[in-house]
C-alpha positions in Angstrom: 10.8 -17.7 -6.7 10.7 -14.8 -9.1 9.7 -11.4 -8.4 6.4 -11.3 -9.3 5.2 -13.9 -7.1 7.6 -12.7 -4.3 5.6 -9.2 -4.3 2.8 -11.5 -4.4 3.6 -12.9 -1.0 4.9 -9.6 0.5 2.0 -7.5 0.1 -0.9 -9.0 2.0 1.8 -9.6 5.1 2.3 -5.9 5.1 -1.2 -5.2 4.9 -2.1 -7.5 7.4 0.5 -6.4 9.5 -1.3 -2.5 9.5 -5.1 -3.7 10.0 -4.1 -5.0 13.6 -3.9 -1.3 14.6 -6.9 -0.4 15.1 -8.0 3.4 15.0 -8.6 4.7 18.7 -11.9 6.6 18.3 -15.4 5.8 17.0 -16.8 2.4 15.9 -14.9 1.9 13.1 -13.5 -1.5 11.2 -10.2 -1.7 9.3 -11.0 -4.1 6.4 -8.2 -5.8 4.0 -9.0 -6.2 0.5 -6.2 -8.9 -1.5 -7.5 -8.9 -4.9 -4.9 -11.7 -5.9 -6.6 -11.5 -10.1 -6.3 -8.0 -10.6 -2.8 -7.4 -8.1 -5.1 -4.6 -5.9 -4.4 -4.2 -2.3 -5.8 -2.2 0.2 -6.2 -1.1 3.8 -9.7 0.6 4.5 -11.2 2.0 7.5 -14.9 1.6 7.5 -17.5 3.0 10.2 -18.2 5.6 12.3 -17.1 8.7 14.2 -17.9 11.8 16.4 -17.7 13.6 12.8 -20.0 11.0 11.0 -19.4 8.3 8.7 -15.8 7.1 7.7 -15.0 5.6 4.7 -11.0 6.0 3.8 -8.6 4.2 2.3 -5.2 4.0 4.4 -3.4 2.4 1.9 -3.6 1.2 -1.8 -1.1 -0.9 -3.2 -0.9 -2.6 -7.1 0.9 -4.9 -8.7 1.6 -3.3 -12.8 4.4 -4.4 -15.1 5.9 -6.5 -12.2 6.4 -3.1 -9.9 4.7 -2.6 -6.8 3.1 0.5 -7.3 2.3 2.9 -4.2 -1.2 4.5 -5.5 -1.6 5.8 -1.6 0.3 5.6 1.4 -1.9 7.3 4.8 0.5 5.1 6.9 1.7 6.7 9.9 5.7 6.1 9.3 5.5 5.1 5.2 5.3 1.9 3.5 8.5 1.9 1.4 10.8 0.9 4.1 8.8 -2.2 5.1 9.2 -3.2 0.9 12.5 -2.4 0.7 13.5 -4.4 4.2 11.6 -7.6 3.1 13.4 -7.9 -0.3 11.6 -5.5 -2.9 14.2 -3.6 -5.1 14.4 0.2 -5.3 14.0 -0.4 -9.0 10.7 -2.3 -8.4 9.2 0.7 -6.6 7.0 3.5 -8.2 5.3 6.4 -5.8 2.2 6.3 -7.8 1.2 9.0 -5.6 3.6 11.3 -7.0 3.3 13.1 -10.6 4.9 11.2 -13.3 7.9 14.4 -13.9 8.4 14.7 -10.3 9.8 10.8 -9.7 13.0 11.5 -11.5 13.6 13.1 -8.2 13.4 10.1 -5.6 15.9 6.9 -5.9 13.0 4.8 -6.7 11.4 3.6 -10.2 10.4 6.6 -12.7 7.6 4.4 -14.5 4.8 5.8 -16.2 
């Protein structure tokens, strides 16, 4: 299997894997969105709380240039250790969340 479809499969099980924690205050609903066309996925949080409404995304990963890219990562312990312990290279990596100069800095992909 190559890469691409690997990530493909690796994803959504990590995803999944966060939306059965459910937050432990207010009436809120963690929703998984797979888009399998456009290689989006996220983890959303959807409802209410004692503040008012919620609408956050807890995690957003993409699929570009055959990388997994980490757009945003509101995951209590960090999603790079669950890619890199079910097969994903270093290599195949990119913080999206970080600025493009600063990447140099971490041991993972330095795409633009």
């Amino acid at each position: 299997m190559d890469n691409l479809a690997q990530y493909r499969q690796i994803i959504p099980k990590i995803i999944e894997k966060h939306a059965a924690y459910q937050p432990s205050y207010g009436d809120i609903e963690t929703i998984q969105v797979c888009d399998l066309v456009h290689d989006n996925y996220l983890l959303m949080n959807l409802g209410w709380d004692r503040t008012g409404r919620v609408h956050a995304v807890d995690l957003h990963l993409r699929i570009r240039e055959n990388k997994i890219w980490i757009e945003w990562d509101g995951t209590e312990n960090g999603v790079t250790e669950e890619l890199l312990k079910a097969g994903v290279l270093k290599e195949d990596i990119v913080l999206g969340f970080y600025r493009p100069e600063r990447r140099s800095i971490t041991d993972f992909s330095v795409a633009h």
